[in-house]
OpenMM code with the backbone's topology and positions (N, CA, C; nanometers):
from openmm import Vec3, app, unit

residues = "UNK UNK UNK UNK UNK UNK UNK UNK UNK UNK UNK UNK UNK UNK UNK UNK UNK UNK UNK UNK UNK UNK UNK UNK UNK UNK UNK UNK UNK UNK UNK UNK UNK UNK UNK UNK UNK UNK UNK UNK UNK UNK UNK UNK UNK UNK UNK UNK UNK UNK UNK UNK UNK UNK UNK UNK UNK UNK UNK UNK UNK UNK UNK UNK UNK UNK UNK UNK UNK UNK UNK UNK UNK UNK UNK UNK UNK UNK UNK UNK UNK UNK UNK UNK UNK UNK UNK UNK UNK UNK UNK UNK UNK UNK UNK UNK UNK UNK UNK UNK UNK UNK UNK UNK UNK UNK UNK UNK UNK UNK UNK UNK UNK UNK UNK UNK UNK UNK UNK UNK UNK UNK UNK UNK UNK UNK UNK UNK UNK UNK UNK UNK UNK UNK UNK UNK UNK UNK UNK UNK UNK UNK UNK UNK UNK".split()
positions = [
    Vec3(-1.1901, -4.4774, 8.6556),
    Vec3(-1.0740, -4.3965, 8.6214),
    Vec3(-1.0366, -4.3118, 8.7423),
    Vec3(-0.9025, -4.3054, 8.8376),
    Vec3(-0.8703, -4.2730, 8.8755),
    Vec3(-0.7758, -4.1168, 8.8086),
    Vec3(-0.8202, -4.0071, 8.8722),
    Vec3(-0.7375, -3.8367, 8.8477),
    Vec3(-0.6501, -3.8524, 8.9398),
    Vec3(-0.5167, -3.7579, 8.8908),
    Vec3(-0.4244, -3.7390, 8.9517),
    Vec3(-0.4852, -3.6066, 9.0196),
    Vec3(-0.4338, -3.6095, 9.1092),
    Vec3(-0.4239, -3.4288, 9.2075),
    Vec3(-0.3952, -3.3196, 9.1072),
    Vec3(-0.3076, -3.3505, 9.0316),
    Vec3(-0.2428, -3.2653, 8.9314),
    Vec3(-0.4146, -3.2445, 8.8165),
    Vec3(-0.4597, -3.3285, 8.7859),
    Vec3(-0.5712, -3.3216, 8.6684),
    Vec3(-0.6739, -3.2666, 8.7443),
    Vec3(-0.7236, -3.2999, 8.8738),
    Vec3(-0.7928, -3.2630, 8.9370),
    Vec3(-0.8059, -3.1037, 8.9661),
    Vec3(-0.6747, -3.0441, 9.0004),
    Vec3(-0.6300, -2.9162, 8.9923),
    Vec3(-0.6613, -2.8239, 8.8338),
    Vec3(-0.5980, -2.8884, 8.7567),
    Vec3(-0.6047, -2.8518, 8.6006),
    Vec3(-0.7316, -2.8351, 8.5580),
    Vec3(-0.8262, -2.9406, 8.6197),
    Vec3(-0.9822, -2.9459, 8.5293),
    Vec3(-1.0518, -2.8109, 8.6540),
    Vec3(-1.0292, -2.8233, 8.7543),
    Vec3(-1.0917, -2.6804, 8.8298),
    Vec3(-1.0234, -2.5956, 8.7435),
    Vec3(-0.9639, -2.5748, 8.7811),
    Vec3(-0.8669, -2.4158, 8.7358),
    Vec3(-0.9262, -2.3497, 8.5762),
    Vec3(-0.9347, -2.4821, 8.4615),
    Vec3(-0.9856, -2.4557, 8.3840),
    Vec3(-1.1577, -2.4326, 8.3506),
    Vec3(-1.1910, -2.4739, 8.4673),
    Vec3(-1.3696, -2.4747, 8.5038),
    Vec3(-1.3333, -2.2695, 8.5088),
    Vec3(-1.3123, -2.2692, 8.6318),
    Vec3(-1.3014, -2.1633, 8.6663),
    Vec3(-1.2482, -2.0427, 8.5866),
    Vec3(-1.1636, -2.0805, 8.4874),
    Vec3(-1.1455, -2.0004, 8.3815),
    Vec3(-1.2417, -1.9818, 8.2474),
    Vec3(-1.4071, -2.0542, 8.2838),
    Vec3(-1.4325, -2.0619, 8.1521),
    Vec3(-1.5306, -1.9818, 8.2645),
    Vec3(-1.5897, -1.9857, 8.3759),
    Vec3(-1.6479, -1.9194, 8.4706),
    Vec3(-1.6084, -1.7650, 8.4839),
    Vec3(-1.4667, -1.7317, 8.4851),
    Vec3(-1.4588, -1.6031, 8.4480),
    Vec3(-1.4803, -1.5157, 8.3293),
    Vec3(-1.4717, -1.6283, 8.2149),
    Vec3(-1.5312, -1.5530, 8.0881),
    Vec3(-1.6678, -1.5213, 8.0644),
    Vec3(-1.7309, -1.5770, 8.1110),
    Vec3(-1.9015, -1.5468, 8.1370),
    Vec3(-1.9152, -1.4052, 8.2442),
    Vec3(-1.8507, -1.4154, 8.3206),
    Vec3(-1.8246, -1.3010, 8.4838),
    Vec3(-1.7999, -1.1949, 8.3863),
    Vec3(-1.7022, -1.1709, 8.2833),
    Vec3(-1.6612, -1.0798, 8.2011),
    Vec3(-1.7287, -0.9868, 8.1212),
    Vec3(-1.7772, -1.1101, 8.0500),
    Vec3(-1.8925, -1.0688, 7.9867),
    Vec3(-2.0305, -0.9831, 7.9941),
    Vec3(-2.0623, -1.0756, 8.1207),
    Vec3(-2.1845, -1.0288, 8.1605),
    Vec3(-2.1961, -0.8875, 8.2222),
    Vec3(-2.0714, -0.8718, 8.3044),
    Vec3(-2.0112, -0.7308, 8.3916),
    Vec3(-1.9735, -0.6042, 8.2744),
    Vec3(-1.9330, -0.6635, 8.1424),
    Vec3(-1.8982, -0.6030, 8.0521),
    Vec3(-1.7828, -0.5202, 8.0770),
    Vec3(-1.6700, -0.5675, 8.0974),
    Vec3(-1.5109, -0.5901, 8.1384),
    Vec3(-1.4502, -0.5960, 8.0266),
    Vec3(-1.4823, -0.6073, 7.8996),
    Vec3(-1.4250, -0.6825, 7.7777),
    Vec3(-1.2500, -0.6463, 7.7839),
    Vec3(-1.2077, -0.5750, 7.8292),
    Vec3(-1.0728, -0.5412, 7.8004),
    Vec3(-1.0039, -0.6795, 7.8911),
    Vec3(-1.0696, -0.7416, 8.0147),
    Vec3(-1.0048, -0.8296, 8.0913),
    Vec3(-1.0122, -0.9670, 8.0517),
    Vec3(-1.0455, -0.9878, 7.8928),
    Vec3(-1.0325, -1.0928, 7.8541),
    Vec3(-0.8919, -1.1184, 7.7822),
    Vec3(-0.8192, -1.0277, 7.8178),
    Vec3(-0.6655, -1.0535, 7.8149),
    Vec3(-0.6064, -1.1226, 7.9234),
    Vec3(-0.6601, -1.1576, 8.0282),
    Vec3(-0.6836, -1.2297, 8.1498),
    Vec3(-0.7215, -1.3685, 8.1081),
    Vec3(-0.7872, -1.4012, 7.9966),
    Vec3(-0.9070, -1.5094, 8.0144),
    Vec3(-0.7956, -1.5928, 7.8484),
    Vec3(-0.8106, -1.5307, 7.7489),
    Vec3(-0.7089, -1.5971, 7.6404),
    Vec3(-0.5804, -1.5607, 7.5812),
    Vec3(-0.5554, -1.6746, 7.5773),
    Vec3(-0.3866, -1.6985, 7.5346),
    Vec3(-0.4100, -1.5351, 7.4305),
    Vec3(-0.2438, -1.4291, 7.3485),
    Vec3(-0.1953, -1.3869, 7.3085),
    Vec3(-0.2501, -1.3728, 7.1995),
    Vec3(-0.2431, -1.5120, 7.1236),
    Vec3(-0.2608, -1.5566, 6.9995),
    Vec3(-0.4013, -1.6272, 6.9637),
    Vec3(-0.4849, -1.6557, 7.0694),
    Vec3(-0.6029, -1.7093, 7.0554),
    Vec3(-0.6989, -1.6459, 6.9411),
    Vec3(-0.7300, -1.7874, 6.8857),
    Vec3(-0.8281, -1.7667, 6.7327),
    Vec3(-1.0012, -1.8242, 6.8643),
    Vec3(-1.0731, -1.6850, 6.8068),
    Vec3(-1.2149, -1.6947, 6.8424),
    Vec3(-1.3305, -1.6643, 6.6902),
    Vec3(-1.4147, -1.7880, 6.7284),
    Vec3(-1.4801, -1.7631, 6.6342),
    Vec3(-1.6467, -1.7449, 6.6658),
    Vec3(-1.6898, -1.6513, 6.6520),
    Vec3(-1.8393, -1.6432, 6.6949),
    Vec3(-1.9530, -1.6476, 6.5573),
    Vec3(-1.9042, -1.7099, 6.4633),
    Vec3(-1.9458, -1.6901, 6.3481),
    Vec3(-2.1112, -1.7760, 6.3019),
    Vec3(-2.1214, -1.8603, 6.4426),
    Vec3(-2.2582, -1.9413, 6.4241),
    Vec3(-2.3312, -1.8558, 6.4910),
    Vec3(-2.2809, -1.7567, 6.5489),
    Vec3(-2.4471, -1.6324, 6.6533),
    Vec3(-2.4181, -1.5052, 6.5359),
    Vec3(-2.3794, -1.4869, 6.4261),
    Vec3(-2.2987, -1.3813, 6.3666),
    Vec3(-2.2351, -1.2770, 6.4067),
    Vec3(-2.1348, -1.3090, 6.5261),
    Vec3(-1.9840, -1.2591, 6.5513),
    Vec3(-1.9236, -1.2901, 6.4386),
    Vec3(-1.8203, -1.2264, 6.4638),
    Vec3(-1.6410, -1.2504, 6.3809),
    Vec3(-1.5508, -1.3556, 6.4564),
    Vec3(-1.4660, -1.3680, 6.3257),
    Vec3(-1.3782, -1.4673, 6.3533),
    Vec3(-1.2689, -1.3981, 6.3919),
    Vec3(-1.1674, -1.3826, 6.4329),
    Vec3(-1.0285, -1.3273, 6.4353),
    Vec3(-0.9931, -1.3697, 6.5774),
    Vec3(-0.8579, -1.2687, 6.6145),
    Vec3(-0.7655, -1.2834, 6.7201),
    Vec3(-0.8697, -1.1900, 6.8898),
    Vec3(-0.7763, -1.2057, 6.9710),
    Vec3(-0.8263, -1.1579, 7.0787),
    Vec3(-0.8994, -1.0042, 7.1042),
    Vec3(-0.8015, -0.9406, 7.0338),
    Vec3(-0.8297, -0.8049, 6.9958),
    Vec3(-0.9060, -0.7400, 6.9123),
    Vec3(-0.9603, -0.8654, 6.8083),
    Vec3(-1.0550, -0.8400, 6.7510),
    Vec3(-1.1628, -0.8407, 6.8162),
    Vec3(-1.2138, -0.9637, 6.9004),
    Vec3(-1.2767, -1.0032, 6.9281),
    Vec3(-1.3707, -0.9165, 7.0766),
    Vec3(-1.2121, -0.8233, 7.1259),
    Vec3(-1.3022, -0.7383, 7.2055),
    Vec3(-1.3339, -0.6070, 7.1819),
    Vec3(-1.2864, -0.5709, 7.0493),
    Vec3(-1.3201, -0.4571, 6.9519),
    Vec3(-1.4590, -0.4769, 6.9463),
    Vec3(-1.5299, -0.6365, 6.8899),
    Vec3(-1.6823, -0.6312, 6.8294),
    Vec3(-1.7369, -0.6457, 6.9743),
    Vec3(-1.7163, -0.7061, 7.1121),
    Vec3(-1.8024, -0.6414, 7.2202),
    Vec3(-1.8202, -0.5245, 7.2515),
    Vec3(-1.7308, -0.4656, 7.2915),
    Vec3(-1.7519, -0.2823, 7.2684),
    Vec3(-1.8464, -0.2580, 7.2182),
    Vec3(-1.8318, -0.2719, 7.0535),
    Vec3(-1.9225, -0.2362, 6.9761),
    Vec3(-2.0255, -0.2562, 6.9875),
    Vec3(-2.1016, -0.4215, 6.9975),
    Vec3(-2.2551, -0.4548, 6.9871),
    Vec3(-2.2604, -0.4825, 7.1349),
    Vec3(-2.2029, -0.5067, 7.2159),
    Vec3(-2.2658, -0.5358, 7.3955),
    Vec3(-2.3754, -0.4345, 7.4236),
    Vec3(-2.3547, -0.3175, 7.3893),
    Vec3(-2.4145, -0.2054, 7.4829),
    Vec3(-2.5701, -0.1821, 7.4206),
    Vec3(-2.5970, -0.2796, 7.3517),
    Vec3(-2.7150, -0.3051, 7.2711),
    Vec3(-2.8111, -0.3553, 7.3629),
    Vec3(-2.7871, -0.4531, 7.4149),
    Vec3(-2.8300, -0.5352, 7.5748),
    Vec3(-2.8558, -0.5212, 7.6605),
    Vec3(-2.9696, -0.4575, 7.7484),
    Vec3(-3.0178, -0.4178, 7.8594),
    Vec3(-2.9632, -0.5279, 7.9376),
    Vec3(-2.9691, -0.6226, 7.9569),
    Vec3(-2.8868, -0.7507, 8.0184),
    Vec3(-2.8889, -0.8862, 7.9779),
    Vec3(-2.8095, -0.9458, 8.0281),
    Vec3(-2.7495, -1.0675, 7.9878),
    Vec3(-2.6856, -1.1708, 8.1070),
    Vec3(-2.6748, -1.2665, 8.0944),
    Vec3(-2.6553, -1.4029, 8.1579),
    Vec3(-2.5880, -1.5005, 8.0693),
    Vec3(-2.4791, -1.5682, 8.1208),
    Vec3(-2.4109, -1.6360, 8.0532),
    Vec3(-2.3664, -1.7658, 8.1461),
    Vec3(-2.5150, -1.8537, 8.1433),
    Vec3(-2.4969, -1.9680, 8.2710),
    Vec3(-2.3921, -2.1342, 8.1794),
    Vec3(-2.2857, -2.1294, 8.1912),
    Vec3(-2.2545, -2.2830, 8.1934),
    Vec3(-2.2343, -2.3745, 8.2711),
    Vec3(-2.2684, -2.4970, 8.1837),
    Vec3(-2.2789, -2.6090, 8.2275),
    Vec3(-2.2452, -2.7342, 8.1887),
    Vec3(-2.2273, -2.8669, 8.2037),
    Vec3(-2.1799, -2.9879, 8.1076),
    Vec3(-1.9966, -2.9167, 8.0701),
    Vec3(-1.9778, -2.8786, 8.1679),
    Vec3(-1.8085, -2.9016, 8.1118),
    Vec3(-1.7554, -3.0604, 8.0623),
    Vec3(-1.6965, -3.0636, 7.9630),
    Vec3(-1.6465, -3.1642, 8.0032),
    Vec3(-1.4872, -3.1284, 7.9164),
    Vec3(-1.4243, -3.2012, 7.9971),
    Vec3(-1.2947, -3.1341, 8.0168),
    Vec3(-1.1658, -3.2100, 8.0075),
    Vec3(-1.0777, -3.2567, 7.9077),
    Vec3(-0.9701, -3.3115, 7.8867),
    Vec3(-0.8444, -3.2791, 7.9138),
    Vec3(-0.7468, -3.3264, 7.9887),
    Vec3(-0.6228, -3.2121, 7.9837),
    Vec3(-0.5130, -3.3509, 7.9695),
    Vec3(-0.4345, -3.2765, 7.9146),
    Vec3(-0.2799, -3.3615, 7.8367),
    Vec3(-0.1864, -3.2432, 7.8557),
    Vec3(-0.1565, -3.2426, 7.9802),
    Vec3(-0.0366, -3.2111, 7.9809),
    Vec3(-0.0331, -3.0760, 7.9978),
    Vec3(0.0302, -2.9723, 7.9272),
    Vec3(0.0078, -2.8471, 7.9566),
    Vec3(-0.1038, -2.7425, 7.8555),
    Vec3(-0.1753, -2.8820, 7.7903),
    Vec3(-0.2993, -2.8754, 7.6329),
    Vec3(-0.4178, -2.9347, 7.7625),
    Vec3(-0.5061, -2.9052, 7.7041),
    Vec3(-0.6461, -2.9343, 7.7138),
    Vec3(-0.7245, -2.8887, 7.6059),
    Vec3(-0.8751, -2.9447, 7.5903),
    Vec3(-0.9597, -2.9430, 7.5359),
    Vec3(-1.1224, -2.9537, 7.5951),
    Vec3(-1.1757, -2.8882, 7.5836),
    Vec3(-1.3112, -2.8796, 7.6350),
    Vec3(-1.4308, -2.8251, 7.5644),
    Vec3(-1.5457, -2.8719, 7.5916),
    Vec3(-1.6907, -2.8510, 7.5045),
    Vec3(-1.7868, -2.8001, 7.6549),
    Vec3(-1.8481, -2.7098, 7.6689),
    Vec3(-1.8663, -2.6228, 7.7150),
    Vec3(-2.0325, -2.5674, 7.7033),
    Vec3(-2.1476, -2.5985, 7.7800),
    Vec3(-2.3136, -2.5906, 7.7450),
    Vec3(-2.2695, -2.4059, 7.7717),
    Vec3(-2.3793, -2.3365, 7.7254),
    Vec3(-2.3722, -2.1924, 7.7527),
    Vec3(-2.5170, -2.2121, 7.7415),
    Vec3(-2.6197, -2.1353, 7.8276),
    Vec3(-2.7234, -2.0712, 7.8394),
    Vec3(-2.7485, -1.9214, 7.8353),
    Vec3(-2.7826, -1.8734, 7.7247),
    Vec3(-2.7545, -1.7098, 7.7599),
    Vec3(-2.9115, -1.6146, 7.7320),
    Vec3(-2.9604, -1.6572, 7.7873),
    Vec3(-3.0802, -1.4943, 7.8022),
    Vec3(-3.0532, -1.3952, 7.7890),
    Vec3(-3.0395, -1.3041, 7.6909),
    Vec3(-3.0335, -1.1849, 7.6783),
    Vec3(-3.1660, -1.1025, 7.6564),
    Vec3(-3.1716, -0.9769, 7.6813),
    Vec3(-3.2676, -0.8430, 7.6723),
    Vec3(-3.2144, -0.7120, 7.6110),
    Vec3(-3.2894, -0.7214, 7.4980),
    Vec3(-3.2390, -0.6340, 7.4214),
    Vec3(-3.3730, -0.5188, 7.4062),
    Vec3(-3.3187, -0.3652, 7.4382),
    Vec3(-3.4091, -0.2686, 7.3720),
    Vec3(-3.4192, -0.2474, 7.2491),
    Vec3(-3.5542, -0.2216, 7.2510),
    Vec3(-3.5873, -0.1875, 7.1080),
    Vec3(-3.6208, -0.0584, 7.0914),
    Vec3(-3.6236, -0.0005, 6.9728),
    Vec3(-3.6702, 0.1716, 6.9545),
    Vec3(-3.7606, 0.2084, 7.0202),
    Vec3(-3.8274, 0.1338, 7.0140),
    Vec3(-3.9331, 0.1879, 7.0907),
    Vec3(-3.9246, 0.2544, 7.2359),
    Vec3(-3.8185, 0.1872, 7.2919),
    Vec3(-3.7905, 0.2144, 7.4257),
    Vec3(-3.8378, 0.0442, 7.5378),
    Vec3(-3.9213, -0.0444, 7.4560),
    Vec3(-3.9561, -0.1653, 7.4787),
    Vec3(-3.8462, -0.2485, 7.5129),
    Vec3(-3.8631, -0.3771, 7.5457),
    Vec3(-3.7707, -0.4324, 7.5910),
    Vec3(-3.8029, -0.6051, 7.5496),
    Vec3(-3.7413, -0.6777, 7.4848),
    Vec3(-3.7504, -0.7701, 7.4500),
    Vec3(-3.6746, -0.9469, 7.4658),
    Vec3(-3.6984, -1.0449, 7.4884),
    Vec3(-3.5663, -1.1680, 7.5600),
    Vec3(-3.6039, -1.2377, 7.4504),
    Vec3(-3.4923, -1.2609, 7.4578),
    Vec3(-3.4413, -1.3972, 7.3819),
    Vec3(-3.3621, -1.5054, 7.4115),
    Vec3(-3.3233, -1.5961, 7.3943),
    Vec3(-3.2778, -1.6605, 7.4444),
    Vec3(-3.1562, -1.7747, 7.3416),
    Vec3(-3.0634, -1.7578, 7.3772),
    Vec3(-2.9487, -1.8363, 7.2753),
    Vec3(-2.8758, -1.9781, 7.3613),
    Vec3(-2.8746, -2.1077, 7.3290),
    Vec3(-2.8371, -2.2137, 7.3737),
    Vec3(-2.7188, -2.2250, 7.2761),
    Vec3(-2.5864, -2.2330, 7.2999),
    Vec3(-2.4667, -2.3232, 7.2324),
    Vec3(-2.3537, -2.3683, 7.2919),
    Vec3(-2.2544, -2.4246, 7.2546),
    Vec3(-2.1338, -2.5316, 7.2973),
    Vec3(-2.0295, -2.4095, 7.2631),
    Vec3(-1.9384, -2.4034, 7.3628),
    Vec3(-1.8055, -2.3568, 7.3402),
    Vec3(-1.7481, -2.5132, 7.3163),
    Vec3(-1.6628, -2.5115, 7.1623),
    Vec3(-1.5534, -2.5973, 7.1917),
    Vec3(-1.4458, -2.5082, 7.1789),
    Vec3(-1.3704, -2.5838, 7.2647),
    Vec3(-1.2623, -2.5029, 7.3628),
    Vec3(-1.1199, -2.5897, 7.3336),
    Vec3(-1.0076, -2.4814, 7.3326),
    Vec3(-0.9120, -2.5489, 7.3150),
    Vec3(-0.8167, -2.4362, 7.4311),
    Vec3(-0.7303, -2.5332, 7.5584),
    Vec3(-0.6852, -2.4449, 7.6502),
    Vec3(-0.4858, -2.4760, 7.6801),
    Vec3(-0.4670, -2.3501, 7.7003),
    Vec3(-0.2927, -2.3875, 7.7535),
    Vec3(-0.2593, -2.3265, 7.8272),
    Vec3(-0.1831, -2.4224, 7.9360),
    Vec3(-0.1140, -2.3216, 8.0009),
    Vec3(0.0177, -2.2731, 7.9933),
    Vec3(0.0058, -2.1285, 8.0575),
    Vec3(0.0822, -2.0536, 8.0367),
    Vec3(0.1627, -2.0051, 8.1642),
    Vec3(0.2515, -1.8831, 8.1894),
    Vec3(0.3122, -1.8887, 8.2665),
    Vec3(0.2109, -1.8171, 8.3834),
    Vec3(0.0981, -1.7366, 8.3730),
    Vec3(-0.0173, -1.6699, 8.4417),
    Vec3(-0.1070, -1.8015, 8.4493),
    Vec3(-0.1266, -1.9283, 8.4182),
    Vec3(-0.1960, -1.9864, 8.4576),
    Vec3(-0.3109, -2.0511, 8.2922),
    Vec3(-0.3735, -2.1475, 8.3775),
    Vec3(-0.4625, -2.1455, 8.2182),
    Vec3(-0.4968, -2.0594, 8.1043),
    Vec3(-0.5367, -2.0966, 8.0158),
    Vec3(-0.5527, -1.9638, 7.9093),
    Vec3(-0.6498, -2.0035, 7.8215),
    Vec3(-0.7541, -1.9683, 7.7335),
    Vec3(-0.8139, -2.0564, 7.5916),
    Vec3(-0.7049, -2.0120, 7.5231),
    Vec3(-0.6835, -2.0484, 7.3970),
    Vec3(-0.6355, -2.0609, 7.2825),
    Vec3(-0.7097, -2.0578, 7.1969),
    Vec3(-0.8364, -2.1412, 7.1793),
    Vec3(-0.8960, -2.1524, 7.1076),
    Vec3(-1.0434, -2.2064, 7.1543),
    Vec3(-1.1586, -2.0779, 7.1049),
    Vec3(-1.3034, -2.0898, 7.0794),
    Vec3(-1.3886, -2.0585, 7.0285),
    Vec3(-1.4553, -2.1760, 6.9956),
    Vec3(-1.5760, -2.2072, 6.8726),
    Vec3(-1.6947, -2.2009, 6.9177),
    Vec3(-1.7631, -2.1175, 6.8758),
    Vec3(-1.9260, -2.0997, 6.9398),
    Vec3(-1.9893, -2.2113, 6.8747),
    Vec3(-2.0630, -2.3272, 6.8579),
    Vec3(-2.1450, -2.3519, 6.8413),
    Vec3(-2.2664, -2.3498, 6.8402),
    Vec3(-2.3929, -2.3350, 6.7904),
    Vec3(-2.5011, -2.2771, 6.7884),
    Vec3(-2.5929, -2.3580, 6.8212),
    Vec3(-2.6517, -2.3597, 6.8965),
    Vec3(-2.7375, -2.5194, 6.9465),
    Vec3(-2.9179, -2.4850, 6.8861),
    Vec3(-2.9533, -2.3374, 6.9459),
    Vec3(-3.0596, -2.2582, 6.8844),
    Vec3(-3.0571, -2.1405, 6.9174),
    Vec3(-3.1608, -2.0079, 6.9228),
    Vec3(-3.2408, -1.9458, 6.9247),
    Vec3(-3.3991, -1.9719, 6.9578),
    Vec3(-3.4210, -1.9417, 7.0527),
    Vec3(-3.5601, -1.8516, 7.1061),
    Vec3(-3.5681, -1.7191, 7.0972),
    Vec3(-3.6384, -1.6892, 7.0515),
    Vec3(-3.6892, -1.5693, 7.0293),
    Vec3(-3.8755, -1.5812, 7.0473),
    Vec3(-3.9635, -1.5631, 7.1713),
    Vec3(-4.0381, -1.5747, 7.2172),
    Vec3(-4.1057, -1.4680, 7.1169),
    Vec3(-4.2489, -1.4811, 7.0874),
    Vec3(-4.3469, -1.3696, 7.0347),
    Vec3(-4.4067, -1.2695, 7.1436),
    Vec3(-4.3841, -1.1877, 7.0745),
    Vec3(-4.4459, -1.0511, 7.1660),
    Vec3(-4.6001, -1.0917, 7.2218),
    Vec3(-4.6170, -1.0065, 7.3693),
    Vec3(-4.7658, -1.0671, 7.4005),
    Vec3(-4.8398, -0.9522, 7.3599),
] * unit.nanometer
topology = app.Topology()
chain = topology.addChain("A")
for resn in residues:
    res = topology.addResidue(resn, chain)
    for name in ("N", "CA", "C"):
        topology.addAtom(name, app.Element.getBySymbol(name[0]), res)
């Protein structure tokens, strides 16, 4: 299968836009994911127990539970990446280690594996999601030593 220059362009651009949502995250930026999805974008985090709703919802509940997290990592990988036109679609590996304190003042990792499926458009600023689905692949949660 031969890519056009044009798809070739489209599938970076959209790499790189799923690369800044992790950058976001992890930096804890949440307001600059008005940068990262469409207007109207439906997110659903409902397989890690996030919420479902619009953009603004969605960076209402980081605010809220991020700062829970001594740190975090949000490595992807396995893009794989469809584009039609000014639509695309993509499924998306996420690796995320997180460290969370505990009362104690302790500090604890865990570790969460799942699939963004991804639904992307562009817009007049450039790519955008529209639409993403956490999928839940597992949980680690290692025993205390």
């Amino acid at each position: 299968m031969t890519l056009s220059l044009q798809e070739i362009s489209d599938r970076l651009e959209i790499q790189d836009l799923v690369y800044k949502y992790a950058a976001i995250i992890d930096q804890k930026r949440f307001d600059d994911l008005r940068e990262v999805f469409t207007e109207d974008a439906h997110i659903d985090y409902s397989s890690v127990g996030g919420p479902v709703g619009g953009r603004d919802t969605i960076i209402a509940f980081l605010h809220q539970v991020m700062g829970m997290f001594a740190s975090h990592q949000h490595l992807n990988a396995n893009a794989q990446i469809g584009v039609d036109g000014d639509t695309a679609t993509g499924r998306v590996m996420c690796f995320n280690p997180q460290e969370l304190t505990l009362p104690d003042g302790k500090t604890h990792i865990f570790m969460v594996g799942l699939w963004y499926v991804d639904e992307y458009r562009r817009v007049e600023e450039g790519w955008r999601i529209s639409k993403r689905v956490e999928e839940k692949s597992y949980v680690f949660n290692p025993p205390e030593f």
